[in-house]
C-alpha positions in Angstrom: 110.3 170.0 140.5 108.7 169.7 143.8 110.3 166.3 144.8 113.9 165.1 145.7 114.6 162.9 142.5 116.1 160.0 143.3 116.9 158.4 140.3 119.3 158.5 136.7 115.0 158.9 135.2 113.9 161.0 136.9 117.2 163.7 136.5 116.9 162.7 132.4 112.9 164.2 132.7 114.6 166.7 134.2 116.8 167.5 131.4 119.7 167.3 134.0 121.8 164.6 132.3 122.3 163.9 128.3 120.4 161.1 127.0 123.8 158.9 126.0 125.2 159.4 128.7 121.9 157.1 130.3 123.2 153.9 130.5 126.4 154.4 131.9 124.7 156.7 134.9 122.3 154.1 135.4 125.2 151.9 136.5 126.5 154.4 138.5 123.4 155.2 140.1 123.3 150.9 141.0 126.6 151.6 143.3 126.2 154.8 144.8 123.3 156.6 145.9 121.7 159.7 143.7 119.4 162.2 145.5 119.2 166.2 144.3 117.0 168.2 146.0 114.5 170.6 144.4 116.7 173.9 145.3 119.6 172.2 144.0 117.9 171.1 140.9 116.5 174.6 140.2 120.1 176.1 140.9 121.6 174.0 138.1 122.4 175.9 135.4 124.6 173.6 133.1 126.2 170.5 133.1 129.5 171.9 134.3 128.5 174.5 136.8 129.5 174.2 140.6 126.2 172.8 141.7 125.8 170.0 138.8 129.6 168.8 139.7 129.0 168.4 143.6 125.3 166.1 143.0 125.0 165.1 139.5 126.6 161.6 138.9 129.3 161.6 136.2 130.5 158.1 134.1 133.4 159.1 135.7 132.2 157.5 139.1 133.0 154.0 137.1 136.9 155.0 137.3 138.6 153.5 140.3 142.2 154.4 141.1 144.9 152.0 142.8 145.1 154.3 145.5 141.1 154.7 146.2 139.7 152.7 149.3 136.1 152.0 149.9 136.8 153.2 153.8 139.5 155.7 153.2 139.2 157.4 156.4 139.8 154.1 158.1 136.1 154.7 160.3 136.2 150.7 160.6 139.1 150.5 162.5 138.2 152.9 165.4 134.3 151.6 165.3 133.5 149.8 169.1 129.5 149.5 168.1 128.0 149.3 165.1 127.6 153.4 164.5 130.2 154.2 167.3 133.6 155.6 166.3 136.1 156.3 168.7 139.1 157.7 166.8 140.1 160.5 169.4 140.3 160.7 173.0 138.1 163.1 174.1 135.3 162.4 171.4 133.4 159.6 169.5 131.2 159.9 166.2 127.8 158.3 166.6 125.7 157.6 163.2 122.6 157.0 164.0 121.6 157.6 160.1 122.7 156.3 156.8 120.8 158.5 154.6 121.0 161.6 153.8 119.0 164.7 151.8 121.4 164.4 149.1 124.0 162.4 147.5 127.8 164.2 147.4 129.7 162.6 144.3 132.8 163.1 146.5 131.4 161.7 149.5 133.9 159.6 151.7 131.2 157.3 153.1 129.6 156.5 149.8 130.1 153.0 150.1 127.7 152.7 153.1 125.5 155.6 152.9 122.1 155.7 150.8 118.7 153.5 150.2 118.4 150.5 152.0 121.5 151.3 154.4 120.0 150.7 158.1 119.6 153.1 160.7 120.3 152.1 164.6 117.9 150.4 166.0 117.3 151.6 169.5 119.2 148.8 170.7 122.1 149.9 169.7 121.5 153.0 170.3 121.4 152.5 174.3 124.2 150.2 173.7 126.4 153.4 172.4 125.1 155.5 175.6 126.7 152.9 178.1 129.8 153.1 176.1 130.1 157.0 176.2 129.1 157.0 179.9 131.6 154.4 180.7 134.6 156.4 179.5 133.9 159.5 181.1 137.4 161.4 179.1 134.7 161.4 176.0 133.7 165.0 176.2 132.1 165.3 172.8 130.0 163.7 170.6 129.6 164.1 167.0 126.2 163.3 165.3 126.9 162.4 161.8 126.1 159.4 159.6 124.5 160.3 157.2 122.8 163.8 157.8 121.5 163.8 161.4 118.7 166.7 160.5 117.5 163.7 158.0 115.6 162.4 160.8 112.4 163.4 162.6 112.5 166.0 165.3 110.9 163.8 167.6 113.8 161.2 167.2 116.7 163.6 166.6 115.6 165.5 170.1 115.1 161.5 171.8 119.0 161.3 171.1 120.2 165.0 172.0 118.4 164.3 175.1 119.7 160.6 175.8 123.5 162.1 175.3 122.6 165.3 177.0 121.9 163.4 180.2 125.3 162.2 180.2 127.2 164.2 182.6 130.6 163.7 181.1 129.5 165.1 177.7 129.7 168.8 177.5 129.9 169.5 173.7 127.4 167.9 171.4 128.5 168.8 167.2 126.2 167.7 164.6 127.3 167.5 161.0 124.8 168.1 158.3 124.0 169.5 154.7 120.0 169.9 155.7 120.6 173.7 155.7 121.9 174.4 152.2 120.2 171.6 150.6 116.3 171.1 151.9 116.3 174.3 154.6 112.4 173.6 154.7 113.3 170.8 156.9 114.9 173.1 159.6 111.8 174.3 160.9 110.7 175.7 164.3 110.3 171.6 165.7 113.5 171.1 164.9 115.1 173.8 166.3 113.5 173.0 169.3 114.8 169.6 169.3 118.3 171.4 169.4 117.7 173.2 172.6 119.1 171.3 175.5 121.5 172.8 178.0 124.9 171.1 176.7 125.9 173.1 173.9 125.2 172.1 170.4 127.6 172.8 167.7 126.1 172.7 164.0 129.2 172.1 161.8 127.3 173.0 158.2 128.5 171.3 154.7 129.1 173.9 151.9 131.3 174.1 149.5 130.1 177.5 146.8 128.5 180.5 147.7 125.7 179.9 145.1 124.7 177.2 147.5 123.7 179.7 149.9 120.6 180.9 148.6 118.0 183.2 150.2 116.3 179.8 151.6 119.7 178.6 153.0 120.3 181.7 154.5 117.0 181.8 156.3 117.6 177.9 157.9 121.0 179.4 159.1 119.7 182.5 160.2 117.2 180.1 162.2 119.4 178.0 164.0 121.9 181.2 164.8 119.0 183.0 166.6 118.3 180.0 168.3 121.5 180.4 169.8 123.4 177.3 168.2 126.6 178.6 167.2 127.4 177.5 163.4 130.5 176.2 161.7 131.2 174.8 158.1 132.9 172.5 157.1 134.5 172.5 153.0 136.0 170.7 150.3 138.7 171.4 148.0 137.6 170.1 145.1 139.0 170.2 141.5 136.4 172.2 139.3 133.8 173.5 142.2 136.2 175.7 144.4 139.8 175.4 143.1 139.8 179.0 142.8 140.5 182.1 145.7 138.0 183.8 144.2 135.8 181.5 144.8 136.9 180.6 148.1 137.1 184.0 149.1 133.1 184.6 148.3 132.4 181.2 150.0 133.5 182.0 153.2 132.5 185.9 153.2 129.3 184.5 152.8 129.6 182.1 155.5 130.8 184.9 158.2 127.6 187.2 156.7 125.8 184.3 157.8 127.2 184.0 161.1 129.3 180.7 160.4 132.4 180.7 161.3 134.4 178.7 158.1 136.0 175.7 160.2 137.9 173.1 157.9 138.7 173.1 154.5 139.3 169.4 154.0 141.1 167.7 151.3 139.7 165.3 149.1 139.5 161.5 150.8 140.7 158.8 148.3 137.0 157.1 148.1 136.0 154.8 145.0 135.3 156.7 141.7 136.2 160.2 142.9 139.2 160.8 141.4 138.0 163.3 139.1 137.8 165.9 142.2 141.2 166.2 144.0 144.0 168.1 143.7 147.6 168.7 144.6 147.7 169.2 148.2 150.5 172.1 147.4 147.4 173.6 145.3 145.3 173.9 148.5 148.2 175.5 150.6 148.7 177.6 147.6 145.0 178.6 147.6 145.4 179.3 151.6 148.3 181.4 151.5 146.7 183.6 149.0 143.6 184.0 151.1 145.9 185.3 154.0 145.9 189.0 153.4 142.8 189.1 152.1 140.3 187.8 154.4 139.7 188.3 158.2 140.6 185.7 160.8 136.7 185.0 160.8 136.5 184.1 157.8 140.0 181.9 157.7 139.3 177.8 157.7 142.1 175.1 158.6 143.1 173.0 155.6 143.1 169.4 156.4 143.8 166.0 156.0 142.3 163.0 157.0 145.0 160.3 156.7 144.0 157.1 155.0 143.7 153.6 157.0 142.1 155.7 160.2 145.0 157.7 161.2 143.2 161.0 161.5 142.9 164.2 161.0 146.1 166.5 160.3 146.5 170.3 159.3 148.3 170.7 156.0 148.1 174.1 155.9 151.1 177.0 154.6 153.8 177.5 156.9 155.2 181.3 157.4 158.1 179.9 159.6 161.2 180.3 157.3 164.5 178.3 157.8 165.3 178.0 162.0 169.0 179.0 161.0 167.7 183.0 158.8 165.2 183.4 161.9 162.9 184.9 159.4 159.0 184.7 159.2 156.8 185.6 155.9 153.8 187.8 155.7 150.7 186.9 153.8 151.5 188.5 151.0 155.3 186.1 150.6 158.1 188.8 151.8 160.3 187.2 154.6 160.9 189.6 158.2 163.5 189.0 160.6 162.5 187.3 163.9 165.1 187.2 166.3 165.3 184.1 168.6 164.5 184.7 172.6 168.2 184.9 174.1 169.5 181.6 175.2 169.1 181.1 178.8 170.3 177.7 179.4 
């Protein structure tokens, strides 16, 4: 398998999907996008496994809950250009790209990500310049879409440039799964197209350690000597990671590869994904255990992002016991007195 395979055919040749299941996956496939990699592919090792959940479709897909939204992050109501999202103050997403390397069965976007979904035409894309540089309090810009590192050096290092000339933006963060899931990609023209003197921030999509294979780790190791400091971004999900084991091994692996673990996100209530999330008391459960055993480093924050465009909240344990017992817990559950400051009022 030297080619991405793009379709419910081509993973059956494969012998990545069971022949009855076929017809049912080819109407999931007509909805939402299907793309697996050829490092994915070859890392499959049975229907079930961590790596077959994340990117093989399931007829499962065709199950859509009451709750389930086909924008459950609510991007529509904070987008001012067609690609530009301003949810936050100080920052704004910009999706120049509706494609990406490969297809998450999770994915919140999965409504308008895939074949056929348009990139911005350059157009808009000058268009969503003005706009940053006419509200000077946005001082970062996110790159997302999409996968950012989808597109060509040449074009991906035309927009770094075009927002590093903006004085008033001083952090630029991409978000991207290139890394883990085609590292060829992240090559030396790439990297290059990185450098620019506002700092860029590569926020890296993993969710298992056996995604980080030895050509992962080199792509990484690639952008960290190139000085672009790395963080990763997670999720929770039922069957993949749902374990502190596993989590544990994830983000050792992560720090080892000089990425800082960043969020730990909670499923979004997209179409179809049901199959995935979990208690959010599970994930502060699967937190608090990791307390005492891993370093700060290697710690992420457990998230939300609340549906109809809210945003983004921690849900993470608390240690704070009741205000009136003054007491605090330690990682490992046992409650410690912590005396109030004396009342000087």
């Amino acid at each position: 398998m030297t080619k991405t395979i793009r379709s419910i055919a081509g993973l059956a040749r494969a012998g990545l999907v069971r022949p009855e299941e076929r017809s049912k996956l080819d109407t999931v496939a007509s909805r939402y996008a299907v793309a697996v990699t050829p490092i994915l592919a070859a890392a499959i090792e049975h229907a079930s496994d961590p790596i077959a959940l994340q990117f093989l479709p399931s007829p499962d897909e065709l199950i859509t809950t009451p709750e389930e939204r086909a924008d459950p992050i609510g991007d529509s109501v904070h987008e001012k250009l067609p690609g530009l999202i301003h949810r936050y103050p100080d920052r704004v997403l910009l999706k120049p790209i509706h494609a990406c390397a490969v297809y998450c069965r999770f994915c919140f976007r999965r409504e308008t990500v895939g074949p056929g979904a348009r990139a911005l035409r350059k157009v808009e894309l000058e268009n969503a310049y003005d706009y940053i540089r006419a509200h000077p309090e946005i001082w970062e810009v996110i790159l997302t879409g999409g996968d950012p590192l989808l597109m060509s050096p040449a074009r991906l290092a035309e927009i770094v440039g075009a927002l590093d000339s903006i004085s008033s933006v001083r952090t630029i963060r991409i978000h991207t799964r290139v890394p883990i899931v085609d590292p060829d990609r992240v090559d030396d023209a790439m990297v290059q197209a990185l450098r620019v003197k506002t700092p860029v921030w590569i926020a890296v999509h993993t969710n298992h350690a056996r995604e980080l294979t030895a050509p992962a780790r080199a792509s990484l190791a690639r952008l960290a000597d190139a000085g672009l400091p790395l963080v990763s971004q997670t999720v929770l999900l039922r069957g993949v990671n749902d374990d502190a084991d596993v989590l544990e091994e994830l983000f050792r692996s992560l720090v080892e590869c000089r990425v800082k673990p960043y969020y730990m996100h909670n499923p979004d209530l997209a179409p179809g994904t049901s199959r995935f999330r979990l208690p959010i008391a599970r994930g502060r459960s699967l937190l608090r255990s990791l307390r005492g055993r891993l370093s700060g480093l290697a710690q992420p924050t457990y998230v939300l992002d609340l549906p109809g465009g809210h945003g983004k909240v921690p849900v993470g344990p608390d240690y704070v016991g009741p205000a009136a017992e003054g007491t605090i817990e330690d990682p490992w559950g046992r409650s410690h007195a912590y005396p109030p400051p004396p009342d000087r009022d």
